[in-house]
BAZALUM-888772 format. One record per residue (C-alpha): residue number from 1; residue in one letter; y, z, x. Coordinates in Angstrom, 2 decimals. Layout:
BAZALUM-888772
- NUM; A; Y; Z; X
...
end
This chain:
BAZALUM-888772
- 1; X; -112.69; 1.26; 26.65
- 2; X; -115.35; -1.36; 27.37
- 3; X; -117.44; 0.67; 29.56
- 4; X; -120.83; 2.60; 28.04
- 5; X; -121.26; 4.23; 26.10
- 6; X; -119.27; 1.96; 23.90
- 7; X; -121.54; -0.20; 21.61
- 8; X; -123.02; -3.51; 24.13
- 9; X; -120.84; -2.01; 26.94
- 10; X; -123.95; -2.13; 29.62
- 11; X; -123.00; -5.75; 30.81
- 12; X; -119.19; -4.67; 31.37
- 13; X; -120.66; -1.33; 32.96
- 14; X; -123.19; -2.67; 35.07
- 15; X; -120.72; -5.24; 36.30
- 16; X; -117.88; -2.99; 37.00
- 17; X; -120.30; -0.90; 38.78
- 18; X; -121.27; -3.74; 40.92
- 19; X; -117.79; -4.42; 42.10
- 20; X; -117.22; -0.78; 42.93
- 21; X; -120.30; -0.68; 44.89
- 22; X; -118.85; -3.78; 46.43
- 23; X; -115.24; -2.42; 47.72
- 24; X; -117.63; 0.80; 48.99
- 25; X; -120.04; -1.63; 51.12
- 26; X; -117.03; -3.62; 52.48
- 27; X; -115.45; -0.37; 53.52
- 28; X; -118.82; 1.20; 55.39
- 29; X; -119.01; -1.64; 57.26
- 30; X; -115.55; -1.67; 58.04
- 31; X; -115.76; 2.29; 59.05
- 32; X; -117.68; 0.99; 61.97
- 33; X; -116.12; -2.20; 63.52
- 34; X; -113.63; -1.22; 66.25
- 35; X; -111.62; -4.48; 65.53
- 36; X; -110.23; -2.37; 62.65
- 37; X; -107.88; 0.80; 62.49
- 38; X; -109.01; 3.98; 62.28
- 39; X; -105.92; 4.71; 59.62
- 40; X; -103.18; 2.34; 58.26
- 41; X; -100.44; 5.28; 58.63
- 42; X; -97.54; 5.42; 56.26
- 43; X; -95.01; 8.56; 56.15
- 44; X; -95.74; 9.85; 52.49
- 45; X; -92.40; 8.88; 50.96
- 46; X; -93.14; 5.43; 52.14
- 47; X; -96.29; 5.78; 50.22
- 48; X; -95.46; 6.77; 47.05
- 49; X; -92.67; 4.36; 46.58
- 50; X; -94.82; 1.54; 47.42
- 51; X; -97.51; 1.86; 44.46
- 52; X; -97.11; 3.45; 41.16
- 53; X; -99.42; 6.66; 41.17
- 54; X; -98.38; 7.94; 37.91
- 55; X; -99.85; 9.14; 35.12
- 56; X; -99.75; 7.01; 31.75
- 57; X; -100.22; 7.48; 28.33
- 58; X; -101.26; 3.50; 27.56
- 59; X; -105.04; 2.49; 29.62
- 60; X; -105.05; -0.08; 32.58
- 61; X; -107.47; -2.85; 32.71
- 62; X; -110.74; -2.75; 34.71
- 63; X; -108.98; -5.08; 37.07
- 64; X; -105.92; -2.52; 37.91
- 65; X; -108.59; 0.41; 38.14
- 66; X; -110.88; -2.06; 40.70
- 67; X; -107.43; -2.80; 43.00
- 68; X; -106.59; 0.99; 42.40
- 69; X; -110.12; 1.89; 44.61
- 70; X; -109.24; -0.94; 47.01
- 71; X; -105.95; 0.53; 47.61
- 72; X; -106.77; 4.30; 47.97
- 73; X; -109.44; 3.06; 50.61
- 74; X; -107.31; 0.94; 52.21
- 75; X; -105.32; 4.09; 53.33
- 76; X; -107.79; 6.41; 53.54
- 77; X; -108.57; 7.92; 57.46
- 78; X; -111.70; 6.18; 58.08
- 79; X; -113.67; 9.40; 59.39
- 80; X; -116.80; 7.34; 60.40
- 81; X; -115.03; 5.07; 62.44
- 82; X; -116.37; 5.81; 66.29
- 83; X; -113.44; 6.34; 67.12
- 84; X; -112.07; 9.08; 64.77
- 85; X; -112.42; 12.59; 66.84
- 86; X; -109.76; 14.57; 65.35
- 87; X; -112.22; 16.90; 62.95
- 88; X; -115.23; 18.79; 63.79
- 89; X; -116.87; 16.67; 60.51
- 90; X; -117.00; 13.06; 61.61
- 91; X; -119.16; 9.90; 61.54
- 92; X; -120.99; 8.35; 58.17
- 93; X; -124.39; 8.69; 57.29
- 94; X; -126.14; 6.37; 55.27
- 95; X; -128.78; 8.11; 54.01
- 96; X; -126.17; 11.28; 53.31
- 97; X; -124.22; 8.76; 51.61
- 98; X; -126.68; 7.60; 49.08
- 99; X; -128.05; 11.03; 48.25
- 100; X; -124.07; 11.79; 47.67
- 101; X; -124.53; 8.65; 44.82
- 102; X; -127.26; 9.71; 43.95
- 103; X; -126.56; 13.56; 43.00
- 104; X; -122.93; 12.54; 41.54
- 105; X; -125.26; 10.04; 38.98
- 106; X; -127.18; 13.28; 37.92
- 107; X; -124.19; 15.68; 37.85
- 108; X; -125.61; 18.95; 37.14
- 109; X; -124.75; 22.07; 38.10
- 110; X; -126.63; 24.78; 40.96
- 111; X; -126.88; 27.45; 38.65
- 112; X; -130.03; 27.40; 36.87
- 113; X; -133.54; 25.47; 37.08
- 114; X; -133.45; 24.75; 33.55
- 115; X; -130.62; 22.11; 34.49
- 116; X; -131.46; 21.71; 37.96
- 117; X; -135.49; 22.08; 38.75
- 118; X; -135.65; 19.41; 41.54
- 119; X; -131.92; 20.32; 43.63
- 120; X; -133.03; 24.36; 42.80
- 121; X; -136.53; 24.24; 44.55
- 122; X; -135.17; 21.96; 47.10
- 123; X; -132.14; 23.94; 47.65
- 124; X; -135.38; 27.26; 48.21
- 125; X; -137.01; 25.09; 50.53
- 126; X; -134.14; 23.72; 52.89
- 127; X; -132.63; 27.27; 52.79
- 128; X; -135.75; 29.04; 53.94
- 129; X; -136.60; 26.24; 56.86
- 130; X; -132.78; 27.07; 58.00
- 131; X; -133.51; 30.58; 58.41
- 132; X; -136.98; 30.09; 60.10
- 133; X; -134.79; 27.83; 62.89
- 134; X; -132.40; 30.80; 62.98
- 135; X; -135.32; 33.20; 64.14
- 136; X; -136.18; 35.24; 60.86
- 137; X; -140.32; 35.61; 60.40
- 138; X; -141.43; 33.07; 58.14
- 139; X; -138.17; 32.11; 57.21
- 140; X; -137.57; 35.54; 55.37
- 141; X; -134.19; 36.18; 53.61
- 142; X; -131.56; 34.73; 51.23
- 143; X; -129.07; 32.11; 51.46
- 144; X; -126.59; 29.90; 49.29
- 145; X; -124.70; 26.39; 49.75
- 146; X; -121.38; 27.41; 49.62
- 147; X; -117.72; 25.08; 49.28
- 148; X; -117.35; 25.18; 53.17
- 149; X; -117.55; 27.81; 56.08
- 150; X; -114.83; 30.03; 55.41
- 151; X; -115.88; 30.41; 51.66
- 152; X; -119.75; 31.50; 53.77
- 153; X; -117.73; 33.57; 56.30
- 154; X; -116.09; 34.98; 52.75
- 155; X; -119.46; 36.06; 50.97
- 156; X; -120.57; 37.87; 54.31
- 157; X; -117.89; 39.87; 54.44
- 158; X; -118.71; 40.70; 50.46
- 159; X; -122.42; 41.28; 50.97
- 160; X; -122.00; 43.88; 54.21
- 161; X; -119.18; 45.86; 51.89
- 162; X; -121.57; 45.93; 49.18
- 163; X; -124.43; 46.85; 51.52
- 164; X; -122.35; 50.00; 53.19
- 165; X; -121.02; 50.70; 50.01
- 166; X; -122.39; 49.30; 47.04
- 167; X; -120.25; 51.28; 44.55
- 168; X; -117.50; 49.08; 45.72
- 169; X; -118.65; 46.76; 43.18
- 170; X; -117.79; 48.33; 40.20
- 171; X; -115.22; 50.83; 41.55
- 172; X; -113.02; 48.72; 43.75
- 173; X; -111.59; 49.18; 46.94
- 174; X; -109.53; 52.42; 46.13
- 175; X; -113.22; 54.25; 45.96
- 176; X; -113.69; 53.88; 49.52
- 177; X; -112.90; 54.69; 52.83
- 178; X; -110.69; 52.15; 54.40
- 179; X; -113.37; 49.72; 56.27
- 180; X; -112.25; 47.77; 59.61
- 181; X; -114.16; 43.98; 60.82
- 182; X; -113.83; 43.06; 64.04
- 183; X; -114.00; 39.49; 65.27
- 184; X; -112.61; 37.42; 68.89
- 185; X; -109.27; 36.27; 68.99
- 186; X; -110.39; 32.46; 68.98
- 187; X; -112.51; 33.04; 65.64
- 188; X; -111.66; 31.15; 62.46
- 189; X; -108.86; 32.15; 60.32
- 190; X; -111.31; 32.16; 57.67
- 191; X; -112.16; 35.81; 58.53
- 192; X; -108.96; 37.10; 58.17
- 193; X; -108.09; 35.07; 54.85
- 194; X; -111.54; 36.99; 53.73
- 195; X; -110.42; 40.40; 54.23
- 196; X; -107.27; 39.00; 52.44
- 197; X; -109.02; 37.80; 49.33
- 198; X; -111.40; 40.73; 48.82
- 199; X; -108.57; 43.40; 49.30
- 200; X; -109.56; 44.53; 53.06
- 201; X; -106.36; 43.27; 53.93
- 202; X; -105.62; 41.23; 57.38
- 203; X; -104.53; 44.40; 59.12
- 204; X; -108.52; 45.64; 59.39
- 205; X; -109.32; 42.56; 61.03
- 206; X; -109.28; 43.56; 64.58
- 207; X; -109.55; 41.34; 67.46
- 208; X; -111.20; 41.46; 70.10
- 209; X; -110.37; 40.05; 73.76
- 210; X; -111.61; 37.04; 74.76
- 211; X; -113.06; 35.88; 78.80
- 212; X; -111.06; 32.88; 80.22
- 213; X; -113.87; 30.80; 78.36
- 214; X; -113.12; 31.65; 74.97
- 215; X; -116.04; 34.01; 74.62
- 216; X; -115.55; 37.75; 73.07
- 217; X; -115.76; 40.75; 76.23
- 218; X; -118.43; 43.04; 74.35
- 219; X; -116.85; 46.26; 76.62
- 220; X; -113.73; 45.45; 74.08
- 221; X; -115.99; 45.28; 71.06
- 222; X; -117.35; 48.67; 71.92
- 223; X; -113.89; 50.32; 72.74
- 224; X; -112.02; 48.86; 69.48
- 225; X; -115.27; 50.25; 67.02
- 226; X; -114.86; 53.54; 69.31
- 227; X; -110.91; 53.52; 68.42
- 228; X; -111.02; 52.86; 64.95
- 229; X; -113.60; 55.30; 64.19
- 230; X; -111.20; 57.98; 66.19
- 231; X; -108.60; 57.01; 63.52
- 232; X; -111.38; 57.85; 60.68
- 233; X; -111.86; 53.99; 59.88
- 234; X; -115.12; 52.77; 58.84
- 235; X; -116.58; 49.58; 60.51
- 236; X; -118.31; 47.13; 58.22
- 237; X; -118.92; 43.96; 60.05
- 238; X; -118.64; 42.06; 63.38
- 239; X; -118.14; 38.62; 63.33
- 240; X; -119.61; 36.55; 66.33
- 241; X; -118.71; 33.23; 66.71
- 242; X; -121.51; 30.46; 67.66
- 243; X; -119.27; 26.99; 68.62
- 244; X; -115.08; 28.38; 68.06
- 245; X; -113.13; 25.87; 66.78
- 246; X; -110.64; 25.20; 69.75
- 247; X; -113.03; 25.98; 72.85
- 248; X; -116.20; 25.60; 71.15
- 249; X; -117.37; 29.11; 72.62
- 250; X; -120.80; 30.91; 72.11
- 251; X; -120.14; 34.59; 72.03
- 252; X; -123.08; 36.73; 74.07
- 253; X; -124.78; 37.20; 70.64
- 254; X; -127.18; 39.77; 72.54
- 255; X; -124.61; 42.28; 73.83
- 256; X; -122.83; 41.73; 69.94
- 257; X; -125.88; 42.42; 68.92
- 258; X; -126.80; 45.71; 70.62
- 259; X; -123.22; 47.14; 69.83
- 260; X; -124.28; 46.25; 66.16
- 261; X; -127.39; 48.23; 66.44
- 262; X; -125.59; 50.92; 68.24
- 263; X; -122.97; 51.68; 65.84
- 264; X; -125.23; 50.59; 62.27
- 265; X; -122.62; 47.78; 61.86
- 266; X; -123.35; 44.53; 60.19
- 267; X; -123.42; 41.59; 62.32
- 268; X; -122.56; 38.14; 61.29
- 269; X; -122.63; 35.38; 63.31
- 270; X; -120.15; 31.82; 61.96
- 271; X; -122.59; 28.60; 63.47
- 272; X; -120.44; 27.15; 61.09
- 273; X; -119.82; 24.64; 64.27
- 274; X; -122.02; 26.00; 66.35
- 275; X; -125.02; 25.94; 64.21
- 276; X; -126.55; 22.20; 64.24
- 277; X; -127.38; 23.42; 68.07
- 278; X; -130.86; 25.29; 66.56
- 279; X; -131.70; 21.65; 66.20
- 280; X; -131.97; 21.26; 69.90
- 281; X; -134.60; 22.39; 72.07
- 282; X; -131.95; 21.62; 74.72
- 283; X; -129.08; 23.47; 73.65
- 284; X; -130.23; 26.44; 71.17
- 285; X; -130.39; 28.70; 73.95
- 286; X; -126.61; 28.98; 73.56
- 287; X; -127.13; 31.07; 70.25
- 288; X; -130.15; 33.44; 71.92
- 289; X; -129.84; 36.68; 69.83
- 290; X; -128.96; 35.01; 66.70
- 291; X; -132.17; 35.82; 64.95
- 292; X; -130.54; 39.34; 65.11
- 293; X; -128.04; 38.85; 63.22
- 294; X; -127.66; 40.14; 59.24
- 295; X; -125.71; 37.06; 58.15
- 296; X; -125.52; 33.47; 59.68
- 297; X; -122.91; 30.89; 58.59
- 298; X; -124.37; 27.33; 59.27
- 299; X; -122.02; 23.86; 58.45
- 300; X; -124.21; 20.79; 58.39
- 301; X; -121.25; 18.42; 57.29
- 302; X; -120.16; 19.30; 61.13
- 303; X; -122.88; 19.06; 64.23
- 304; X; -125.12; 17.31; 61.97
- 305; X; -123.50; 14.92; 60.57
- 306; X; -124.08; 15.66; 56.77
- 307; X; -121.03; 14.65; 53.88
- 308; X; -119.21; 16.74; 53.42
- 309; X; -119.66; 19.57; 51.52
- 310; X; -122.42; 20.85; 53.49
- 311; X; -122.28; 24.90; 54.01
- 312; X; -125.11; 27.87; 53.97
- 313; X; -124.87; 31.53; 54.84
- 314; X; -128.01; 32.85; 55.23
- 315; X; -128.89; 36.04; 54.90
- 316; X; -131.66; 38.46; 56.52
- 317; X; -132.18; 40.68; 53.59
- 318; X; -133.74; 38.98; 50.02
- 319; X; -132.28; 40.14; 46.81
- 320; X; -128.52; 41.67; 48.51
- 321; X; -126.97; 38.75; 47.41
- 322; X; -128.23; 39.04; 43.89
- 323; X; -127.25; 42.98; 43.60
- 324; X; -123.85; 42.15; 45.20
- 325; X; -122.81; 39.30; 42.87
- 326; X; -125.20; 39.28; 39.85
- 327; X; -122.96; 40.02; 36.24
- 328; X; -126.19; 39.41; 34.20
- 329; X; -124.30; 36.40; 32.13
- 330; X; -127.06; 36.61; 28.93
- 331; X; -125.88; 33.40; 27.65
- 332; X; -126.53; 31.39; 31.13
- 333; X; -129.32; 33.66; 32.47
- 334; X; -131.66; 34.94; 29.83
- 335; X; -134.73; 37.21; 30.53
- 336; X; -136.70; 35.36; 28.00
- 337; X; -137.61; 32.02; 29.24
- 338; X; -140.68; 30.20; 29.47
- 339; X; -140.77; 29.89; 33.71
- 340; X; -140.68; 32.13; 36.68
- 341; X; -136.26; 33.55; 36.63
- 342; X; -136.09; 34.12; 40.44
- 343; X; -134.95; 30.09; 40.55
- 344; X; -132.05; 30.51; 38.78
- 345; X; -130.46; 31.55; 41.57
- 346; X; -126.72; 31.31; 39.81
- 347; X; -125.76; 34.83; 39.69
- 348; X; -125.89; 35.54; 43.68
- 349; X; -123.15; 32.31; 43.83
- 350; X; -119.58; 33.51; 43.21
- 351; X; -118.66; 30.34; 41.79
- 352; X; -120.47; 29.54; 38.39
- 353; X; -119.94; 26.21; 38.19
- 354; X; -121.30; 25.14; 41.59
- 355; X; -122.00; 21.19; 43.16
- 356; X; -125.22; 19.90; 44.13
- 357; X; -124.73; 20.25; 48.63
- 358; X; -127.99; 20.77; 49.58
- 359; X; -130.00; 17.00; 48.74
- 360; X; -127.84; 15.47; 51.54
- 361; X; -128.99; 17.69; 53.78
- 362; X; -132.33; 17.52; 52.80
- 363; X; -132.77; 13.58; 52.63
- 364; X; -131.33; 13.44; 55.61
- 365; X; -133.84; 15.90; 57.15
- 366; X; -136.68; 14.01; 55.41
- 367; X; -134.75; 10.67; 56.71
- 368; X; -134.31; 11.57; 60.68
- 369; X; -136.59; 14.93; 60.98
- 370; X; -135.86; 17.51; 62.50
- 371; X; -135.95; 15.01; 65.70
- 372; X; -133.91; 12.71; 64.78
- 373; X; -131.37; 15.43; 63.98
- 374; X; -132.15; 16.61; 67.76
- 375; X; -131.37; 13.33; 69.47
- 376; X; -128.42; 12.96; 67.34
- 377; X; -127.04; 16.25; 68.87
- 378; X; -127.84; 15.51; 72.47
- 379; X; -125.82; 12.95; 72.45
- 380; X; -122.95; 14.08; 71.32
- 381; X; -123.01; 16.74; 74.00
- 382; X; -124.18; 14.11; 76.73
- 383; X; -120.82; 12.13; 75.44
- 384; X; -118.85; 15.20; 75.74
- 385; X; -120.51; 15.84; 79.50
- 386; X; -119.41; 12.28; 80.29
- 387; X; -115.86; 12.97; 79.08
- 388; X; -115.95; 16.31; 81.15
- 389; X; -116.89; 14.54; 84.31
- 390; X; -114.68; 11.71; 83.93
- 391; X; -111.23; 13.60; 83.58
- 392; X; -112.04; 16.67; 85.51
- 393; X; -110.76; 15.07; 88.95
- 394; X; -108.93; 12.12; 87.43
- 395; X; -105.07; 11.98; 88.11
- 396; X; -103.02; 13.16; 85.44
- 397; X; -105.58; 15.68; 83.53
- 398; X; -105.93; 19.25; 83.80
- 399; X; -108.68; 20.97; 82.01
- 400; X; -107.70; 24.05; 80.17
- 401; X; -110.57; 26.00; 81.16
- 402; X; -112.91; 25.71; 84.14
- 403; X; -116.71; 24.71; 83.85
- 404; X; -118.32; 21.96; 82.08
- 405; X; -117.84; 22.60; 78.09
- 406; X; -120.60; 24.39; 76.13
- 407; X; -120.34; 22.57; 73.03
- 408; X; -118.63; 18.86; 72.57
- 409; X; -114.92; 20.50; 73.04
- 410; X; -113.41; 19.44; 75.62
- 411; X; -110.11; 20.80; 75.94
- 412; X; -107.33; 18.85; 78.32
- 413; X; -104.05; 18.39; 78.71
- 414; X; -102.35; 14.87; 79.47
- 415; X; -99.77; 15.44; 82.38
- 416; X; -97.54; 12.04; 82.27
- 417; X; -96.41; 10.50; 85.55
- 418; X; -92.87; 12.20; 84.93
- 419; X; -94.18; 15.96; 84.98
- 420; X; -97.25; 15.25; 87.94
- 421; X; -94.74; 16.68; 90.97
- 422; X; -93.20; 19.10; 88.96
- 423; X; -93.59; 23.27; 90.07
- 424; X; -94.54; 25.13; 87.47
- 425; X; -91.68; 26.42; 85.15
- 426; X; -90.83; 27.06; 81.57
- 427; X; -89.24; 23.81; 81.95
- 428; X; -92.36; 21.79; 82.67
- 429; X; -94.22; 24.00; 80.25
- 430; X; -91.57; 22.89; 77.32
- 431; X; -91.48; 19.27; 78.18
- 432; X; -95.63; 19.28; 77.89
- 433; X; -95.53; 20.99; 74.96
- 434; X; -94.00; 17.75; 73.73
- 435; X; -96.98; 15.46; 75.01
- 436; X; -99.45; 15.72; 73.02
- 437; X; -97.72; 15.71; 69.81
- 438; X; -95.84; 12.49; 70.56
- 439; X; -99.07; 10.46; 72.23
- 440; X; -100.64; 11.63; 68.86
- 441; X; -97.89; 10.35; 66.35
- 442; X; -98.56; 6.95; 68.53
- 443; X; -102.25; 7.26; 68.34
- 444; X; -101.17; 7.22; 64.49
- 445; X; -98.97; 4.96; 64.05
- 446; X; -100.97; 1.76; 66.14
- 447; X; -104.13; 3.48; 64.19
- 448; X; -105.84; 2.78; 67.70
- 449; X; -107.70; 6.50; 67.57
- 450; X; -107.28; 10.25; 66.51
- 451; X; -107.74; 13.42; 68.65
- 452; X; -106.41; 16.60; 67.49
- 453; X; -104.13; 18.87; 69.70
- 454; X; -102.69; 22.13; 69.64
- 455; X; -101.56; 25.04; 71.57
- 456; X; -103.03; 28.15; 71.79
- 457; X; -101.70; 31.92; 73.22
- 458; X; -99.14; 30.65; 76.28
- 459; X; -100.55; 27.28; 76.72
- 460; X; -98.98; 24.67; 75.56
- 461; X; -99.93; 21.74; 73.28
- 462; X; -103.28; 20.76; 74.67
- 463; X; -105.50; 18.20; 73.38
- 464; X; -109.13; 18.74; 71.61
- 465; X; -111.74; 16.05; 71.85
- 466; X; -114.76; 16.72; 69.97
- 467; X; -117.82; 15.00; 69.62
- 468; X; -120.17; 15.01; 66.40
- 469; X; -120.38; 11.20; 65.33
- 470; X; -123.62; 9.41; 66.53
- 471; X; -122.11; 6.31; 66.33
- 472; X; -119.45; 7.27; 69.24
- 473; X; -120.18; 5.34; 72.63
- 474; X; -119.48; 5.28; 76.42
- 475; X; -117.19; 2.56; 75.51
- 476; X; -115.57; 4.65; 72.98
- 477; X; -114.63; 7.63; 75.52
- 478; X; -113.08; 4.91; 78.20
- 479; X; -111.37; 3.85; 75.26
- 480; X; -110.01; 6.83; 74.70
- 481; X; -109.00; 7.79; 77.99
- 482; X; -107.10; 4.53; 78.46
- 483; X; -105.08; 4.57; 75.19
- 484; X; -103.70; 8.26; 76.07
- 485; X; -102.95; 7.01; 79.07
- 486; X; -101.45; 3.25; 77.47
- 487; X; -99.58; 5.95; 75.55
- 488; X; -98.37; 8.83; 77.26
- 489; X; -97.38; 6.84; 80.55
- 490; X; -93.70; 6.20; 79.78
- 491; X; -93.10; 10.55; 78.76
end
């Protein structure tokens, strides 16, 4: 009750704020000294009996609400530590940090200029520099920040329904044919929980076969869109993935997109992981035909190293989006104002109310350039290389798949001294399956490091190092090695 805008409340405000500010500082630095834990586990019963979360009717004190932060952080997974691998969204930029501040301070909303003019142009300018990386002349097109790549993956699916069959939009699914996708079996689930939401249903997602590597066989594309047309099914879309989430794959985005072509089908492509990449002139070559594509999803709170939320879909075609989502709202878009109406760029979103993504991208981009983004990249792949080469002949690993990785996933599995003599049987395959998940609850519980695991079609639990922290070392990958090995020795 002391805190603005109570009458004389800017000392008590100011001061509060300071102290806040304080337990954040202490907690950056912390993030990246390797003396301290990368999480201070506690099962969740254990931590809700320890503090009082509730809800109240009576206020705390200033004091309670200060310890309240310090205790939330204390628990929270430190993400930017160096040593935190187990997401594709890691590390913690400063400069992404304080743009975060600075656009919760001015808390408006995307939808309009009239309450937005400086996040709306900017959001027009990163947008269209996005789409000139992807390939598109002049940077040509559409796009939107979205709440995170499967909510992207989502509107694609929308805007190549509405494009085949824009009546869809006022006449539901029950007015049209029934319409198949078709993505690889190692894309994201997001595709499928798309055709879920918009009433395609999961059963017209079809999938397509994937090469030992992870990437989709376009000779299955073509015979699946051939099959389902047989059966009087309509294609709609084909979803390539650039960077999957397991293998970190690049699907031949030239054969995809020749099929496309072939059979008037829209192609998407989900960077969502894969995207950062078009910030290398070193690596971009792994998504050559994406400038073919009719949608691109593109996560910079991943590769690049933005907070998160940090999503676009671009799109090749200007003004779909707005046909495919406008509602004409007269009482948040009017047709009478006093400046130019294509920056209130509200009704293409879904949402209404929608946050402010795109400044942390875009001081961040004025921060490093595009440059700085680039040698961030390269190293995380060079770290990735290093991890590659130092396991692939090293006793006790076996890589899941053969080659050097084509993103910073490097998939492995941990084979204990117990197992290394051991035939292969369903009874070594069910003891390994029990690895990874145990070296990981360790990991955990000494807070030493996290890598993610899991298994995927026969293989068993396997682990997945990626790489897209800049502040991850040489050091950091010996380290790594040695504490699954510290570990996993005794399994």
């Amino acid at each position: 009750p002391d805190l603005l805008p109570t009458c004389n409340g800017e000392i008590i405000t100011m001061s509060f704020l300071q102290d806040v500010v304080d337990i954040l500082l202490q907690y950056v630095v912390k993030s990246f000294d390797r003396s301290t834990k990368v999480i201070d586990f506690h099962y969740p019963n254990e931590l809700l009996q320890e503090y009082n979360w509730e809800l109240a009717d009576q206020p705390q004190t200033l004091e309670e609400i200060l310890l309240n932060c310090r205790t939330t952080l204390k628990y929270a997974i430190k993400t930017g530590h160096p040593r935190y691998f187990n997401q594709l969204s890691t590390g913690l930029d400063m400069v992404g940090l304080a743009a975060d501040w600075l656009t919760s301070a001015a808390n408006t909303n995307m939808f309009t200029y009239e309450i937005a003019p400086v996040f709306v142009l900017l959001e027009y300018v990163t947008l269209r520099k996005m789409r000139e990386m992807v390939g598109w002349p002049g940077g040509c097109g559409d796009g939107i920040f979205s709440p995170g790549g499967a909510i992207s993956n989502m509107y694609a699916m929308l805007i190549a329904r509405f494009k085949m069959f824009p009546e869809v939009k006022e006449k539901g699914m029950a007015a049209i044919p029934r319409l198949v996708a078709f993505t690889s079996e190692h894309s994201h689930f997001s595709v499928k929980k798309g055709a879920a939401a918009l009433g395609i249903g999961t059963d017209s997602v079809i999938l397509i076969r994937c090469d030992e590597r992870g990437k989709m066989i376009p000779s299955d594309l073509e015979r699946r869109i051939l099959e389902a047309k047989q059966k009087g099914f309509v294609p709609f879309l084909v979803s390539a993935t650039a960077g999957t989430t397991v293998y970190g794959a690049f699907d031949p985005l030239i054969a995809i997109a020749d099929i496309c072509k072939k059979y008037k089908i829209w192609m998407h492509v989900d960077g969502a992981w894969g995207g950062g990449l078009l910030m290398s002139r070193k690596h971009k070559w792994k998504l050559n035909g994406v400038e073919r594509a009719n949608s691109v999803t593109w996560n910079p709170h991943k590769m690049m190293g933005v907070p998160l939320q940090c999503s676009a879909l671009l799109v090749r075609e200007e003004g779909l989006m707005q046909s495919c989502n406008q509602m004409h709202a007269s009482y948040l878009f009017q047709q009478d104002k006093h400046y130019d109406l294509s920056y209130d760029t509200g009704d293409k979103a879904l949402q209404c109310g929608r946050h402010v993504d795109v400044f942390k991208l875009w001081l961040m981009w004025r921060a490093k350039g595009t440059t700085g983004f680039e040698v961030q990249i390269d190293k995380c792949l060079e770290l990735a290389e290093y991890l590659y080469n130092k396991i692939k002949n090293r006793e006790g690993y076996e890589m899941v798949f053969d080659g050097k990785p084509q993103h910073t996933n490097v998939c492995f599995w941990y084979i204990p001294p117990s197992l290394r003599g051991m035939e292969d049987s369903e009874e070594r395959t069910s003891r390994l399956m029990k690895v990874a998940p145990v070296i990981k609850a360790r990991m955990m519980e000494y807070g030493t490091t996290m890598v993610s695991y899991q298994p995927l079609g026969d293989k068993a639990n396997f682990f997945r190092m990626v790489i897209s922290n800049p502040a991850a070392t040489h050091q950091d990958i010996d380290f790594l090695i040695d504490e699954i090995e510290r570990l996993g020795q005794d399994l």
